[in-house]
C-alpha positions in Angstrom: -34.6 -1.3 14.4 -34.2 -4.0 17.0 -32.3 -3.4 20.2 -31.5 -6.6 22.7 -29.4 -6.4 25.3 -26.5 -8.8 25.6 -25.1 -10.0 29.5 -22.5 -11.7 30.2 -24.6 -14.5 31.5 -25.4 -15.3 27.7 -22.1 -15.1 26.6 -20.8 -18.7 25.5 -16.9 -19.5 25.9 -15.4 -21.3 23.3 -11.6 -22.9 22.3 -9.9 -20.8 19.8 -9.3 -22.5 16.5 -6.1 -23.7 17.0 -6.8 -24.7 20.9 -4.6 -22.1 22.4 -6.9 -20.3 24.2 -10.6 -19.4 25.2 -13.3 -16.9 23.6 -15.9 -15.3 25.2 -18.2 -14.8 22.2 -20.5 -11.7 23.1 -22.2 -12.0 19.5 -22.6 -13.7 16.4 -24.6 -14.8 13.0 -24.1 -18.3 11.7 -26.3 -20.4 9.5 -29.2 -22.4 11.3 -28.2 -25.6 12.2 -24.8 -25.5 12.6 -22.8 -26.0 15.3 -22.0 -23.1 18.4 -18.4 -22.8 18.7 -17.2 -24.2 15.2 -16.4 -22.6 12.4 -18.6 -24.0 9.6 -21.4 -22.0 8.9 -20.2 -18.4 11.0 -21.1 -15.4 9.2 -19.4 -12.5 11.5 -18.6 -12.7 15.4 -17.4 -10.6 17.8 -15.6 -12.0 20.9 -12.9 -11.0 23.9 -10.1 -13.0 24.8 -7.3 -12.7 27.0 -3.5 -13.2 25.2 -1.7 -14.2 28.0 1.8 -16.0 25.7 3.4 -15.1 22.2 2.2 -17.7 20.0 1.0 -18.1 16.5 -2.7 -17.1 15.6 -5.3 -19.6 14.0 -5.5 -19.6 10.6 -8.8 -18.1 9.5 -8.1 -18.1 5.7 -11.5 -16.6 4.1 -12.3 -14.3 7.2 -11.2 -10.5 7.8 -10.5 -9.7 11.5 -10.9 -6.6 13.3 -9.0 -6.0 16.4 -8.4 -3.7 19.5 -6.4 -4.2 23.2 -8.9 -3.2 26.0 -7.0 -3.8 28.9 -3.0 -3.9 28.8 -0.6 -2.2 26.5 2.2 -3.5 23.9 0.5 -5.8 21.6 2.6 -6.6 18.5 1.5 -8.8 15.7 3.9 -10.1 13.5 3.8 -11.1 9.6 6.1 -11.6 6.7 4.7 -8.0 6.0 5.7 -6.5 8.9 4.2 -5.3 12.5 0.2 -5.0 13.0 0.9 -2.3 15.6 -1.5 -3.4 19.0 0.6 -1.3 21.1 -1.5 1.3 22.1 -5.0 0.2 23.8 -8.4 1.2 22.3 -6.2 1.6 18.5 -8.3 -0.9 16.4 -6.2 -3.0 13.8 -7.9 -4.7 10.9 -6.2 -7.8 8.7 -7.0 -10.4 7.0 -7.3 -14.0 8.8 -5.3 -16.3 6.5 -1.8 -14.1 7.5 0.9 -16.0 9.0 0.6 -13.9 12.6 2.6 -14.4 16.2 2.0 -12.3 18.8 4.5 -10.3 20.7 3.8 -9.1 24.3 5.8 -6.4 25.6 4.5 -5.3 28.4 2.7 -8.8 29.6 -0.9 -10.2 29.0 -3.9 -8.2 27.0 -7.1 -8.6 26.6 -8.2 -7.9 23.0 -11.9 -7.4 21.4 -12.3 -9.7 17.8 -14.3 -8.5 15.4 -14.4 -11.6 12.6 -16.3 -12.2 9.5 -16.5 -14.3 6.2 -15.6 -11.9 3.9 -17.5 -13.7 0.8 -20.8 -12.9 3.2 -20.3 -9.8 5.1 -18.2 -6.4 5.3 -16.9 -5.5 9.0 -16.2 -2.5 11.1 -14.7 -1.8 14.6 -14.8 1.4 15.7 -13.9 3.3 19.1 -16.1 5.9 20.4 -15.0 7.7 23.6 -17.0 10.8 25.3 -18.5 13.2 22.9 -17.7 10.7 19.9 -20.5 10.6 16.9 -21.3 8.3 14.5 -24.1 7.7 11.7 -23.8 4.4 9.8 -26.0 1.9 8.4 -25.4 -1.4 9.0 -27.5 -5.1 9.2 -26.1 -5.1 12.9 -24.3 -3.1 14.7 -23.4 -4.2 18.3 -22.1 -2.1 20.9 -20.0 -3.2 23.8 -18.7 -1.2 26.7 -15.4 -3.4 27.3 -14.4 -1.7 30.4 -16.9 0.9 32.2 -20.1 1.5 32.4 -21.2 3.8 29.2 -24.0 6.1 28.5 -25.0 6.3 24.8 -28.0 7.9 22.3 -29.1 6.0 19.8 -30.7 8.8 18.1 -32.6 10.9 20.3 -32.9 7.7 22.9 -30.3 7.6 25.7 -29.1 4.1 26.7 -26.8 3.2 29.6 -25.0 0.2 29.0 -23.4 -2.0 31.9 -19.4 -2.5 31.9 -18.9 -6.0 30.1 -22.4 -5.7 28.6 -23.8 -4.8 25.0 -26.2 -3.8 22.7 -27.5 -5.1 19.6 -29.1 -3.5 16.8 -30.1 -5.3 13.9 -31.7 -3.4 11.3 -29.3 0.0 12.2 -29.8 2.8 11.0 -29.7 5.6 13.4 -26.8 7.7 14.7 -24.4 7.1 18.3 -23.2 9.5 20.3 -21.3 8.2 23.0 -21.9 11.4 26.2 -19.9 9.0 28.8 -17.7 6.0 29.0 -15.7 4.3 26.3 -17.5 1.8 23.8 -16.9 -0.4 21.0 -19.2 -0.6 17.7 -19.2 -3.2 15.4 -20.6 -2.9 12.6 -22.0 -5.7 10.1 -23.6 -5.2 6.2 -23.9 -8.8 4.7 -22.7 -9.4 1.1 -26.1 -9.6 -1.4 -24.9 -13.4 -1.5 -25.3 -13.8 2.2 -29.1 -12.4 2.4 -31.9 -14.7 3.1 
């Protein structure tokens, strides 16, 4: 495994797709050579932004999309298939990015955590762990991000504190997390055989 810690000093702001707001990207995988902040060429990334309006979401037609509220309550996404149900924070929510979605705020702005990938070239998860929380998964990466407090973690039989609004990345994962204080988010990555190098 390889561990690298991720500050917020490293993390790179960029316009969402349709221009209607920023991204804080804490992580990502694109091709070499292409371009930070576009779209051609990302693989998966995970990012925090702040919905501060209802309005439509970007079209990401090709992408699956993980999401969860970490800070705020009453997040409602809205499709010609009915509510994604945001309401409740730290509840991830997982569609696909070429759905027709508005947001609805009913309780005033969020901040929500994005987990996106191409789904032709990798399979994404988002999972919560709060105190006591296990879980043993193998994945390409695996990035863990303590959205709101400081978090103490083992990563096997290693403890790891991890800063509030900082992560950790771990590429070649294959160990087990238990989280023993804090709240923290994993995303997990396996790339599609078509996407290996």
């Amino acid at each position: 495994m390889r561990i690298s810690h991720l500050t917020p000093a490293a993390f790179r702001r960029f316009p969402w797709k349709n221009g209607g707001g920023v991204t804080i990207d804490i992580a990502e995988d694109r091709d070499p050579g292409s371009a930070p902040g576009g779209w051609d060429g990302v693989i998966w990334r995970l990012g925090r932004t702040t919905i501060s309006v209802p309005a439509p979401f970007s079209d990401l037609s090709g992408f699956d999309r993980c999401q969860v509220v970490v800070s705020g309550r009453g997040l409602v996404l809205d499709t010609p298939e009915g509510e994604v149900d945001l309401r409740q924070p730290f509840t991830p929510a997982r569609y696909r990015g070429e759905a027709p979605i508005a947001s609805r705020l009913e309780n005033g702005p969020v901040e929500v955590v994005n987990l996106i990938a191409d789904r032709q070239r990798a399979a994404i998860r988002l999972e919560v762990l709060r105190v006591g929380d296990q879980l043993s998964q193998a994945a390409d990466s695996a990035v863990i991000y303590a959205p709101e407090e400081p978090s103490q973690i083992m990563i096997g039989n290693q403890p790891c504190a991890i800063v509030a609004d900082h992560a950790i990345r771990i590429d070649d994962f294959t160990a087990s997390l238990e989280c023993r204080s804090g709240i923290v988010l994993v995303a997990g990555i396996s790339r599609r055989a078509t996407a290996r190098q």
